[in-house]
C-alpha positions as CSV (number, residue, x, y, z in Angstrom):
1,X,-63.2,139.3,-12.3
2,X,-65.0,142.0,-10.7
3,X,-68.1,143.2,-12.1
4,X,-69.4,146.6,-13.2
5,X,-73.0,147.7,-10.9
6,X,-73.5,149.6,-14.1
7,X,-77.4,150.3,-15.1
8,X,-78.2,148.6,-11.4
9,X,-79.6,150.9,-8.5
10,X,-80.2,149.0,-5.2
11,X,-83.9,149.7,-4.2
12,X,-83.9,147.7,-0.6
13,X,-81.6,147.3,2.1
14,X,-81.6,143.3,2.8
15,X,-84.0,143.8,6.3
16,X,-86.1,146.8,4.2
17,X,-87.6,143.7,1.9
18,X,-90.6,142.1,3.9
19,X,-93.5,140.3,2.9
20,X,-95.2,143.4,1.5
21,X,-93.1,143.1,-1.2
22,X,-93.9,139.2,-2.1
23,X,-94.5,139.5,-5.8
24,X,-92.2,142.8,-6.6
25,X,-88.8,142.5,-8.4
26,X,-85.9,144.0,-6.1
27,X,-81.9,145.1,-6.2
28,X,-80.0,144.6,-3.4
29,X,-76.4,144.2,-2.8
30,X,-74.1,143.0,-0.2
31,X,-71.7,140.7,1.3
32,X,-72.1,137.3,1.1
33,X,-72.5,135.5,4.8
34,X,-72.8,131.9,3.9
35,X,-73.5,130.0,0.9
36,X,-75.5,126.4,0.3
37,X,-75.1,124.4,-2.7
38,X,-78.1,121.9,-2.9
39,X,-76.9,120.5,-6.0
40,X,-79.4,122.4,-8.8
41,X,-80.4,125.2,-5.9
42,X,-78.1,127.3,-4.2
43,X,-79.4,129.1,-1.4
44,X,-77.3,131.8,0.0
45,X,-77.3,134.5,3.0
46,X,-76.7,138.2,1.5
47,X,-75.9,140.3,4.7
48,X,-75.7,144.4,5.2
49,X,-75.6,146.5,7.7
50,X,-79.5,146.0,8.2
51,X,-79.1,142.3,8.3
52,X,-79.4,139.2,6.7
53,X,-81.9,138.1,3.1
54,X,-81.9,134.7,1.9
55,X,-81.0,134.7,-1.8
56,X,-82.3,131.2,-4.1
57,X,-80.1,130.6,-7.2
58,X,-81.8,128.1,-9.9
59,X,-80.3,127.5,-13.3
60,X,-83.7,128.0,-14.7
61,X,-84.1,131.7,-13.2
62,X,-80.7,132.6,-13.8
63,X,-79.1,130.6,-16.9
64,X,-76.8,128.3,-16.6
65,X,-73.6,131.4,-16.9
66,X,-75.2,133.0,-14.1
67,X,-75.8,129.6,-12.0
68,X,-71.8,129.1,-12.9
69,X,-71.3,132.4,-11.4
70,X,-73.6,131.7,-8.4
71,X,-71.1,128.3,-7.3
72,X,-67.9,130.8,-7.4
73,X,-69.5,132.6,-4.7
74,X,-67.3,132.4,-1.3
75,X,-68.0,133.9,2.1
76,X,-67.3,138.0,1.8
77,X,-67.7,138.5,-1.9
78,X,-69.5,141.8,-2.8
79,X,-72.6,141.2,-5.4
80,X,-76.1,142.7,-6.5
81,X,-78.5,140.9,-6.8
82,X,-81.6,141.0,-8.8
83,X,-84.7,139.0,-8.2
84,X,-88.5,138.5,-7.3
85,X,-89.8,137.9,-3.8
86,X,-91.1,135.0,-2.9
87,X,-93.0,134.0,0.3
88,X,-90.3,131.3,2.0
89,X,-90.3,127.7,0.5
90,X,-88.7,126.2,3.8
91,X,-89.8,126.3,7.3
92,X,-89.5,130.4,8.2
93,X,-86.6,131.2,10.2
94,X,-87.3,132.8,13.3
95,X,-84.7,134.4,14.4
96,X,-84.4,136.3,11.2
97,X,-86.3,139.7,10.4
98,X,-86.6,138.0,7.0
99,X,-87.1,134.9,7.9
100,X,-90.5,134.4,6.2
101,X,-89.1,135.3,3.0
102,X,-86.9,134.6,0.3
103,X,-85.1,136.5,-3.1
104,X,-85.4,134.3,-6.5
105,X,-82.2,135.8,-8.4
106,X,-82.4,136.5,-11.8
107,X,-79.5,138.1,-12.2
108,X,-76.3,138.2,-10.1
109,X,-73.0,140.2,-10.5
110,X,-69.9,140.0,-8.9
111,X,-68.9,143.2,-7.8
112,X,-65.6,142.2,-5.5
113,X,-64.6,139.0,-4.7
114,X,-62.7,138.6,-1.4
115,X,-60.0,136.5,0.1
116,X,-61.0,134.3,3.2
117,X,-61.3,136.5,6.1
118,X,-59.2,136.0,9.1
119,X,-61.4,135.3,11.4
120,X,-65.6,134.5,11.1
121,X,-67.6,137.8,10.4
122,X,-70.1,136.9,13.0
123,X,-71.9,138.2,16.5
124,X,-70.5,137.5,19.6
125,X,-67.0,136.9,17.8
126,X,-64.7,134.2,20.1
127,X,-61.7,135.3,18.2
128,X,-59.4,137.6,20.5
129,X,-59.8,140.8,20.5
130,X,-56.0,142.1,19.8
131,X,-56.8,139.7,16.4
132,X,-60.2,141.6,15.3
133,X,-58.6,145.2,16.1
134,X,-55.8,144.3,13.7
135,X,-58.3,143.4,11.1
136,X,-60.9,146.1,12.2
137,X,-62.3,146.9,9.2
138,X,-63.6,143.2,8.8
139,X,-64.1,143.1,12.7
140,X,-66.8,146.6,11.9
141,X,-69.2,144.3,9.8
142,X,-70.1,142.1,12.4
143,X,-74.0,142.6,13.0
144,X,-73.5,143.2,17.0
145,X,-70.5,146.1,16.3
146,X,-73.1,147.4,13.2
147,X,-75.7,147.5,15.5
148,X,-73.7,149.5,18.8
149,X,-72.8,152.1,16.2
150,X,-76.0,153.0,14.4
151,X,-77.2,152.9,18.0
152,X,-73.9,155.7,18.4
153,X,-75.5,157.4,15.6
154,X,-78.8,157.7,16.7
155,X,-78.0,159.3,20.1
156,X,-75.7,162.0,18.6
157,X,-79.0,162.3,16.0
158,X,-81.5,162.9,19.0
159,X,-79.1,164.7,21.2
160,X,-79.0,167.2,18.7
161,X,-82.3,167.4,17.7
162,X,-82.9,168.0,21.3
163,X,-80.5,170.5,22.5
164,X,-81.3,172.5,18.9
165,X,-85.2,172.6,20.2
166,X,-83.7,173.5,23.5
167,X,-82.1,176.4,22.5
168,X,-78.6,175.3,21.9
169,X,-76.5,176.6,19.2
170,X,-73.6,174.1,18.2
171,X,-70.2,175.8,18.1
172,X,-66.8,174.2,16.9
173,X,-64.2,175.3,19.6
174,X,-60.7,174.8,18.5
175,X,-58.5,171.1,18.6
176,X,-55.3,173.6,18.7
177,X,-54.7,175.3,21.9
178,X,-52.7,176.1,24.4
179,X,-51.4,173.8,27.1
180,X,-52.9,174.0,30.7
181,X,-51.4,171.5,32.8
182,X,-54.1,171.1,35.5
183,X,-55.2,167.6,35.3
184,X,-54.6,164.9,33.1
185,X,-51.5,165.2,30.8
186,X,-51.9,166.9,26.9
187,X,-51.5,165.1,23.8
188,X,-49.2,168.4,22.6
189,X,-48.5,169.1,19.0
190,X,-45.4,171.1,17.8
191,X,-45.6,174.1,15.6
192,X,-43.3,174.3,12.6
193,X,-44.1,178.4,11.9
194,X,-43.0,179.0,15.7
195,X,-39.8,176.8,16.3
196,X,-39.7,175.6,19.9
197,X,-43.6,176.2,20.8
198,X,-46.6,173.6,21.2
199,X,-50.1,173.9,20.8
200,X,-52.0,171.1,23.0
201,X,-54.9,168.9,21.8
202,X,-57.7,170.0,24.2
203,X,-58.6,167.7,27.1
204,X,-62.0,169.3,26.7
205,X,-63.4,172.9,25.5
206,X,-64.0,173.9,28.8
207,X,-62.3,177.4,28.6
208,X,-64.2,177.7,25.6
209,X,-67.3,177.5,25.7
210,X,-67.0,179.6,29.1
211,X,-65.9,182.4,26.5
212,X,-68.9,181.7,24.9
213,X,-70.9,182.6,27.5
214,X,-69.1,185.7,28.0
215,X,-69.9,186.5,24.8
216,X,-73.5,186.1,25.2
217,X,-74.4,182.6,23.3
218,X,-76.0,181.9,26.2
219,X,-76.9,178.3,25.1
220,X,-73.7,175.7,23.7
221,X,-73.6,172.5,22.8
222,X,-71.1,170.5,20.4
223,X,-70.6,166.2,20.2
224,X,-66.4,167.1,20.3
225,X,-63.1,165.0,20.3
226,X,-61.0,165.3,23.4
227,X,-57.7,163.7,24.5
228,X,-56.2,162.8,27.4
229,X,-52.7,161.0,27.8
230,X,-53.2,158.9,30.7
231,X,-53.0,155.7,31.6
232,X,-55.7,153.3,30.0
233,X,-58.6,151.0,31.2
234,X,-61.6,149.6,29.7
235,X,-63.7,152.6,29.9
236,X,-61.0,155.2,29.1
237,X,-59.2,156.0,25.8
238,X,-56.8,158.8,24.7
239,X,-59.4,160.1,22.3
240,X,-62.6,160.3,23.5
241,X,-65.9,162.1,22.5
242,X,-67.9,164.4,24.6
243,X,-71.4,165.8,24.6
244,X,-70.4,168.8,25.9
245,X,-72.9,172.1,26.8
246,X,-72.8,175.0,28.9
247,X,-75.8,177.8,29.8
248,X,-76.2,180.9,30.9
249,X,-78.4,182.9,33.5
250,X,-79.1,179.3,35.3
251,X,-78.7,177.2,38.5
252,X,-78.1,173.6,39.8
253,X,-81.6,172.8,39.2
254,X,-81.7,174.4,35.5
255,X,-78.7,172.0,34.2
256,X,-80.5,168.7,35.9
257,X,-83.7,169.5,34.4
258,X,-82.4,169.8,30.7
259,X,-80.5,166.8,31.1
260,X,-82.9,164.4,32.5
261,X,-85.3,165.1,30.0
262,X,-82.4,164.8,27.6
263,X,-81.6,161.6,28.9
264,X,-85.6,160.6,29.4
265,X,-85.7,161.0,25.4
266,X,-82.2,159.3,24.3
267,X,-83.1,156.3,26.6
268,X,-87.0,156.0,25.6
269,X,-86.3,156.7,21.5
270,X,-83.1,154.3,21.7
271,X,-83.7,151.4,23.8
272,X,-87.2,151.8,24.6
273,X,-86.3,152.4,28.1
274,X,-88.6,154.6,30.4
275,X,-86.8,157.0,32.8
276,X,-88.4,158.1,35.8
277,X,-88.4,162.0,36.8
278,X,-87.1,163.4,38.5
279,X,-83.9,161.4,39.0
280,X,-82.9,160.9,42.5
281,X,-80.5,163.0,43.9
282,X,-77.5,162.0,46.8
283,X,-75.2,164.3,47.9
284,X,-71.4,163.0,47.7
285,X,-71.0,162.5,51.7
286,X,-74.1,160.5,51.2
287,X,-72.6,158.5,48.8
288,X,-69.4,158.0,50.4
289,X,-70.9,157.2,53.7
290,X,-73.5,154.5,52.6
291,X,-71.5,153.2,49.4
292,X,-68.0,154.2,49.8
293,X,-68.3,155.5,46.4
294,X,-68.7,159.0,44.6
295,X,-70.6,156.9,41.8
296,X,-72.6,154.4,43.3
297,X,-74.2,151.7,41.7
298,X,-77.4,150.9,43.4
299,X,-78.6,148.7,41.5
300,X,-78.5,146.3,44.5
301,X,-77.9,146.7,48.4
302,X,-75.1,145.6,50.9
303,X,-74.5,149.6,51.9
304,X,-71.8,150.5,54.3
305,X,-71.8,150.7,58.1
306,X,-70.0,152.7,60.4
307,X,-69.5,150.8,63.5
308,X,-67.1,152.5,65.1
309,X,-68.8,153.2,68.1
310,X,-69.9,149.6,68.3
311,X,-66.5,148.4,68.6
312,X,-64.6,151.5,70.8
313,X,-63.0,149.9,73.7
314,X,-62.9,146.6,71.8
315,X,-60.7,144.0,72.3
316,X,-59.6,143.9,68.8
317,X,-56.2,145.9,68.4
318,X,-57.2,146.4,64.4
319,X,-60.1,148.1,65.0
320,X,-59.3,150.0,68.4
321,X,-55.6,151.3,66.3
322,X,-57.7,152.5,63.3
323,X,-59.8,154.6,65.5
324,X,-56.9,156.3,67.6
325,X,-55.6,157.4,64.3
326,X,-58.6,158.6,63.2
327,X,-59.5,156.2,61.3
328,X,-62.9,154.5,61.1
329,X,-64.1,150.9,61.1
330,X,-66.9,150.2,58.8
331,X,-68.7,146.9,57.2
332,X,-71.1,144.9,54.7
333,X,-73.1,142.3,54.9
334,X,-73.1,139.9,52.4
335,X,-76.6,138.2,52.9
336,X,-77.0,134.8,52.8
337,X,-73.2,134.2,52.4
338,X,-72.2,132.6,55.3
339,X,-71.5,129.3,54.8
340,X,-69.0,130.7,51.7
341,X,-65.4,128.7,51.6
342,X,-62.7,129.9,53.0
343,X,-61.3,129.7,49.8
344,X,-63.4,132.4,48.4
345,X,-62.9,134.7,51.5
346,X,-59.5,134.3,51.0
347,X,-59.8,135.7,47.2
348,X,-61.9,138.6,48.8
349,X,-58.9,139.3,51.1
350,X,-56.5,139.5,48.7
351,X,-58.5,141.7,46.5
352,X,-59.2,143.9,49.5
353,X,-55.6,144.7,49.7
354,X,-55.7,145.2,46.1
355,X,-57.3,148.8,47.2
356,X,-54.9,149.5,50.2
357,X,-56.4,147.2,53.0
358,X,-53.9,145.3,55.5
359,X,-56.5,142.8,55.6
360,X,-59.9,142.3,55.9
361,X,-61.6,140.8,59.0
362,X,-64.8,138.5,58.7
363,X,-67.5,137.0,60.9
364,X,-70.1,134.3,59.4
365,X,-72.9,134.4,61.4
366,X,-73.9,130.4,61.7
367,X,-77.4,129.0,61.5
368,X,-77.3,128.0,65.1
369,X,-76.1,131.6,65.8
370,X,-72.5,131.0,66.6
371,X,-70.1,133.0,64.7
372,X,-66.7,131.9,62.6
373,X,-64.6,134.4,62.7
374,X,-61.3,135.6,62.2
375,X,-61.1,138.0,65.3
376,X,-64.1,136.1,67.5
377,X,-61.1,135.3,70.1
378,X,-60.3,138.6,70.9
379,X,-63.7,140.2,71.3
380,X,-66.3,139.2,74.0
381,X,-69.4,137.4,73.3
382,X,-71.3,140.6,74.3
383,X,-69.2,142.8,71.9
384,X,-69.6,140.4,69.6
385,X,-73.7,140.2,69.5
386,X,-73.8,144.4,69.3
387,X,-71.1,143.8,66.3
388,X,-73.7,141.6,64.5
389,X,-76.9,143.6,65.5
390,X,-75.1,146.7,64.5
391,X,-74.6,145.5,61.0
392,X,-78.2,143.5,61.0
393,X,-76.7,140.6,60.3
394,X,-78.9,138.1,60.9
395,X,-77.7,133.6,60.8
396,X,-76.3,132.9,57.0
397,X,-74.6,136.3,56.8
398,X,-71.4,137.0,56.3
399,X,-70.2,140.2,57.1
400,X,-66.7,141.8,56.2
401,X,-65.0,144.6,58.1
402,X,-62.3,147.0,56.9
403,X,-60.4,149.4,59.6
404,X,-58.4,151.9,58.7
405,X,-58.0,155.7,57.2
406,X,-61.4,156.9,56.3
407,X,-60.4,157.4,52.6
408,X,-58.7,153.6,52.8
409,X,-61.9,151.9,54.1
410,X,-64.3,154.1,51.5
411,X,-61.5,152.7,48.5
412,X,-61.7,149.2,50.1
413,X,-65.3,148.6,50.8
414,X,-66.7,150.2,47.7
415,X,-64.8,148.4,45.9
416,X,-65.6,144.8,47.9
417,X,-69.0,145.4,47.7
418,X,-68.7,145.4,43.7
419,X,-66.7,142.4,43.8
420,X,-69.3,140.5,45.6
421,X,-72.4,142.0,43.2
422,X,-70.3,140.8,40.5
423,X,-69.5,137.4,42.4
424,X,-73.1,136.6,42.8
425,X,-74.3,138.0,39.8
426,X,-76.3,140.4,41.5
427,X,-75.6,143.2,38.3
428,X,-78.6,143.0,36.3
429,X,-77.7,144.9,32.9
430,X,-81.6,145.2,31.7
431,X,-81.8,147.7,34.7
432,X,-81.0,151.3,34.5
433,X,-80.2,153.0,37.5
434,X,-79.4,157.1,37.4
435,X,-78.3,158.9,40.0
436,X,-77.2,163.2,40.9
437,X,-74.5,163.0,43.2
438,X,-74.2,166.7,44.2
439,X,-72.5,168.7,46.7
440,X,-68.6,167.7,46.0
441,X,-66.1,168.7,48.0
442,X,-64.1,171.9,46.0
443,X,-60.6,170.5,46.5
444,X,-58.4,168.0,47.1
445,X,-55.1,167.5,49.3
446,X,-53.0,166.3,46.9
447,X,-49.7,164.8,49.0
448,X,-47.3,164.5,46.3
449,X,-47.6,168.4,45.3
450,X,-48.5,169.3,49.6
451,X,-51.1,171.2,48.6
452,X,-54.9,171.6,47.7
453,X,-56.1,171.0,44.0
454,X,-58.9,171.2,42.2
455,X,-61.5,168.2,42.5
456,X,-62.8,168.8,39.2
457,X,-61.4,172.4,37.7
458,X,-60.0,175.7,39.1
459,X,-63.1,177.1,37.5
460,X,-65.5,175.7,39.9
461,X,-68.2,177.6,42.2
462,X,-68.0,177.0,45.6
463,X,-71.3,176.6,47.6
464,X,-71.9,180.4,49.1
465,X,-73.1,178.6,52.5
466,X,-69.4,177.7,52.4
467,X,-67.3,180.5,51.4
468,X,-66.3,181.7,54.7
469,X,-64.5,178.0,55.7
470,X,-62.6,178.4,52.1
471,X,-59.1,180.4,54.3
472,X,-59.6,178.5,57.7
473,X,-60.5,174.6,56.5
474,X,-60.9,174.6,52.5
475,X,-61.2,171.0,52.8
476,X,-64.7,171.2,53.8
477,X,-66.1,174.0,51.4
478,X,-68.7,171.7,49.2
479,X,-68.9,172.9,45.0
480,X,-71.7,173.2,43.0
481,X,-70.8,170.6,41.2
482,X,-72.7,167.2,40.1
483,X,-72.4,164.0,38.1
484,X,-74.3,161.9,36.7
485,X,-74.1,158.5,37.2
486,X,-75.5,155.4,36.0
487,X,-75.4,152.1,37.3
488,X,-71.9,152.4,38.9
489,X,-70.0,154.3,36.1
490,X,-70.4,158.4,36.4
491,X,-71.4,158.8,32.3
492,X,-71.4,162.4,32.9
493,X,-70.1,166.1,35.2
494,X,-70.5,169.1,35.5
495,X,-70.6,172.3,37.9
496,X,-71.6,175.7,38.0
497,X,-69.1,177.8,37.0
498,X,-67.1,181.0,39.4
499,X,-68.0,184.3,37.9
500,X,-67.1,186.7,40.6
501,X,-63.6,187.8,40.3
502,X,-63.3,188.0,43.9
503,X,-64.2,184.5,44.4
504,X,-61.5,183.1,41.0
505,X,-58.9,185.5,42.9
506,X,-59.3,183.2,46.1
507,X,-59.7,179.8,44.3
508,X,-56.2,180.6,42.2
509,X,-54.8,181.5,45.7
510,X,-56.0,178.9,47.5
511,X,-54.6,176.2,45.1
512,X,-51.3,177.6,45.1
513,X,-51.5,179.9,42.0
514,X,-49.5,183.5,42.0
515,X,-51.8,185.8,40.1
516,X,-49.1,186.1,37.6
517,X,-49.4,181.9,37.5
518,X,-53.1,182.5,37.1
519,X,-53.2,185.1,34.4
520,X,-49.8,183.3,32.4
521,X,-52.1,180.0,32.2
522,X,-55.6,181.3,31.9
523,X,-55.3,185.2,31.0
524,X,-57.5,185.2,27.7
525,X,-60.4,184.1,30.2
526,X,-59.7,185.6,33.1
527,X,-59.3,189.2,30.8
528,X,-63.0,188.3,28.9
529,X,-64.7,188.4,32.6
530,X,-63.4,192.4,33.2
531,X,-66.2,192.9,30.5
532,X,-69.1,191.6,31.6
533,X,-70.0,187.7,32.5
534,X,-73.0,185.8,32.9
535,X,-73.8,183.3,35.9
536,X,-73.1,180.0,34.0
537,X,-72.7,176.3,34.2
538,X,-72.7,173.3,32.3
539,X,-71.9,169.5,32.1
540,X,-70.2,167.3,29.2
541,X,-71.4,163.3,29.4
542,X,-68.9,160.7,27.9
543,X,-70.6,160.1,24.6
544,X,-68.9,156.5,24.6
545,X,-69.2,155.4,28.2
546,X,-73.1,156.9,27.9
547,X,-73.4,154.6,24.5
548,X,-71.4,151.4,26.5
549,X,-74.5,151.2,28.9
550,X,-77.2,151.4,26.5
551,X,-75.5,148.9,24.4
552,X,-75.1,146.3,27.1
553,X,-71.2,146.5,26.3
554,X,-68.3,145.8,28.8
555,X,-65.7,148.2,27.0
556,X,-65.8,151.3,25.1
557,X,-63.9,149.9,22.8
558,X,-67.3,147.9,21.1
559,X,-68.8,151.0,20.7
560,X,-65.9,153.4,18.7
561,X,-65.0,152.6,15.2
562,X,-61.4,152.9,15.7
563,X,-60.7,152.4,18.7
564,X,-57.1,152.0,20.3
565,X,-55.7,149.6,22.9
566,X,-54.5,149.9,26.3
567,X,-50.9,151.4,25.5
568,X,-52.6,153.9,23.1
569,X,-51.9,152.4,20.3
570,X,-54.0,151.6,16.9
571,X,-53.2,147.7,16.0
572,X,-55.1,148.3,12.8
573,X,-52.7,151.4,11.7
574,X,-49.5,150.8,13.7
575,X,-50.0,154.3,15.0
576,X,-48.1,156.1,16.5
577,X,-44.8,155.6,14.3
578,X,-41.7,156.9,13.3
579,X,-41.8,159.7,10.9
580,X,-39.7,161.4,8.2
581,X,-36.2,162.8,9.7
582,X,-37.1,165.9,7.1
583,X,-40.2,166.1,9.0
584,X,-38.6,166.8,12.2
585,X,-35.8,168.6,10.7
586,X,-38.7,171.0,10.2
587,X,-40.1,171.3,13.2
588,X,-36.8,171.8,14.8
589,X,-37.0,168.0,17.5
590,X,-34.6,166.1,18.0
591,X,-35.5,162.5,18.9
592,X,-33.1,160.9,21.7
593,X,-32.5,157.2,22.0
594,X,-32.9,156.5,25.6
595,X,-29.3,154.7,27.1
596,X,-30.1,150.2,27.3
């Protein structure tokens, strides 16, 4: 029978009680962990989202109805506990913030008491993950999920704290808008009042808080819900939050500063991790060229290298056919991997191809110096020896080769080299890496639609050093755009946006927009910069990927409340469902069963 907390105020959090308070009389209240019966002493574990207090229950503290009470208890029942302080009677428990002290109850009441939970409330759960999302509620009071989220908490805390001492106002920009299909696909919501029309959940406020510039708030920031229907993987989920910001009258070098001093504070007040500034900075052909990757993790070596002019002329037809279709042949060397089995190469293969590689040609350089190899036999021992001094390889190396389209071999070998760091467990998570990679190219040739798009959105300044290339080879023009990457995982992008109507005019044109296309999809922005518009820029960071990293986490998913699984869906809610036929009798949809 549940009990009233009636006339009882909780004065400590369970972790708040230390040995300060040895002596004082305390209320505290919780869920029960684990209970002990000693026969005549109970000792039990009271746990809340601060941690864990050991509770004693004696017959002659309590009374023999409340020592009664005190055997009922079963793991997950809510009480409150009265009791005085005692230094710990047992050996002190390490591993416990509390561990050199203890509660002596003299009172107890049973506020809920609680089935047996489905699975063990406890950290580093080994229960399956589809099991705990169903259940998330219980799942949500396991110390390690409690911790990622008041770890969530405290970064949107500081962020705003920060940004507001910045400067930055925080705006609401609306979750009802209008559908702009550049990019991902919207989550689109139908409108009852206007029979037939949509309003779209934004994918982010971009538009928005570009009007705000325009009308002269000169400093935005907001921590915002933003949806994207695509297709899921561990670091992506149709609802996502942004911190999102955007400033006027500034430059590349304005929006990096803020933010790494942003980031400097989030990392040092949260983790007590020191960031070093200025961050370093690598332009994108950088990163593709020594990486293969637009977000490199540098955490360790093994960088790409182009030897195509090593192996021109070549005896291998692989890597001679790659080149006469302007392709390029590029390797890494996996130090010290040379004697690895051919079983394990073989793996490697097959996960090259995995990214769009025919194949993947090796050479193990021996400790004698002779090579195994799977393309030895068609190259000379001369060719061979350049091969291996071109990629420093050096005896107990292994190096890997990938030959192909340029894009192909980028795909392949940043990916490879990832696979191996992972392999060797060369992917130390105590280290925080950052990175700028700057200078993107503007657009994209997208072969599907056979024409240019937008690498990140139509809004996007071109570099003026490039503006005259943008009619002749648009391909080439670089942005001012930049992201900002850490440890392999871009956590957050941004550009500097056009302003010049001129130079919008030419970016719609050059991505295949009529102006009547251009003004139909984007006229309520396009009309605010006839009146007057500020040079501006900004960046949004992935609030969960950014809190992922911090927390040491593999998946967003540990670090959202409610999160959803890889088909969109909430196991916990059994969204999305059916709804009422009156409902959509109202909104004018008609649902229709797809033909077996």
């Amino acid at each position: 029978m549940a009990e009233s907390m009636k006339g009882l105020n909780r004065s400590h959090r369970c972790t708040e009680v230390s040995k300060t308070n040895i002596g004082e009389t305390i209320t505290v209240m919780g869920w029960v962990q684990k209970s002990r019966n000693k026969g005549g002493i109970i000792f039990l574990d009271l746990r809340d989202r601060s941690g864990i207090l050991q509770i004693i229950f004696e017959e002659n503290d309590i009374g023999a109805e409340g020592f009664a009470k005190a055997e009922k208890l079963r793991s997950e029942f809510v009480i409150a506990v009265v009791g005085r302080v005692e230094a710990r009677s047992g050996a002190v428990n390490e591993n416990l913030a509390t561990g050199d002290i203890e509660v002596r109850a003299t009172e107890l009441r049973i506020l809920s008491e609680a089935e047996t939970p489905p699975f063990p409330i406890e950290e580093d759960s080994k229960t399956k993950e589809d099991l705990r999302l169903k259940y998330r509620y219980l799942d949500l009071r396991r110390p390690d999920l409690q911790k990622n989220l008041i770890m969530r908490s405290k970064v949107a805390t500081l962020t705003r704290s920060f940004l507001a001492e910045e400067g930055f106002l925080e705006i609401e920009t609306p979750m009802l808008t209008k559908s702009t299909p550049e990019g991902a696909r919207d989550y689109l919501v139908p409108s009852r009042v206007h029979p037939g029309n949509f309003y779209a959940l934004p994918q982010s406020p971009q538009l928005f808080k570009q009007l705000l510039m325009c009308s002269g708030y000169d400093r935005y920031f907001q921590i915002v819900k933003c949806f994207r229907d695509e297709d899921l993987r561990a670091d992506r989920q149709p609802e996502f939050t942004q911190i999102d910001m955007e400033l006027s009258f500034v430059d590349v070098d304005d929006v990096i500063d803020v933010n790494e001093r942003l980031l400097q504070k989030l990392f040092k007040e949260t983790i007590g991790v020191d960031v070093q500034l200025p961050i370093q900075r690598m332009t994108y052909a950088e990163a593709m060229d020594r990486f293969g990757s637009d977000k490199p993790d540098i955490r360790f070596g093994m960088e790409l290298k182009n030897v195509s002019e090593t192996v021109k002329g070549c005896g291998f037809s692989v890597f001679t056919s790659a080149l006469e279709k302007g392709g390029s042949v590029r390797g890494i060397n996996a130090e010290g991997q040379g004697e690895m089995p051919r079983k394990k190469i073989d793996a490697l293969v097959e996960y090259a191809k995995g990214y769009g590689a025919k194949g993947l040609a090796y050479l193990a350089v021996n400790s004698d110096g002779t090579y195994k190899s799977s393309f030895a036999k068609f190259m000379t021992e001369e060719e061979l020896s350049n091969l291996v001094a071109a990629m420093s390889g050096k005896p107990g190396d292994l190096l890997l080769f990938a030959a192909d389209e340029e894009d192909v071999v980028f795909d392949v070998l940043g990916n490879l080299r990832l696979e191996i760091a992972r392999n060797l467990d060369l992917l130390n998570k105590e280290e925080y890496k950052f990175l700028w990679v700057t200078e993107f190219p503007l657009l994209e040739y997208s072969k599907e639609e056979g024409r240019y798009t937008a690498k990140h959105h139509p809004f996007t300044m071109p570099m003026e050093e490039d503006l005259h290339l943008i009619d002749t080879e648009p391909g080439k023009v670089r942005a001012k755009a930049y992201d900002i990457v850490l440890n392999g995982t871009e956590i957050g992008g941004g550009s500097v946006r056009i302003y010049q109507n001129d130079v919008q005019e030419k970016m719609f044109e050059v991505l295949g927009f009529s102006k009547e296309d251009a003004y139909d999809r984007f006229g309520f922005l396009l009309n605010a910069f006839k009146y007057g518009v500020p040079p501006h820029a900004g960046l949004a960071y992935g609030l969960d990927r950014l809190v992922m990293l911090m927390a040491k986490e593999d998946s967003i998913r540990d670090v959202i409340a409610f999160p959803k699984v890889k088909d969109a869906s909430c196991l916990m809610t059994d969204a999305p469902n059916v709804v009422d036929q009156k409902q959509l009798d109202e909104l004018g949809i008609g649902v229709v069963e797809e033909a077996e």
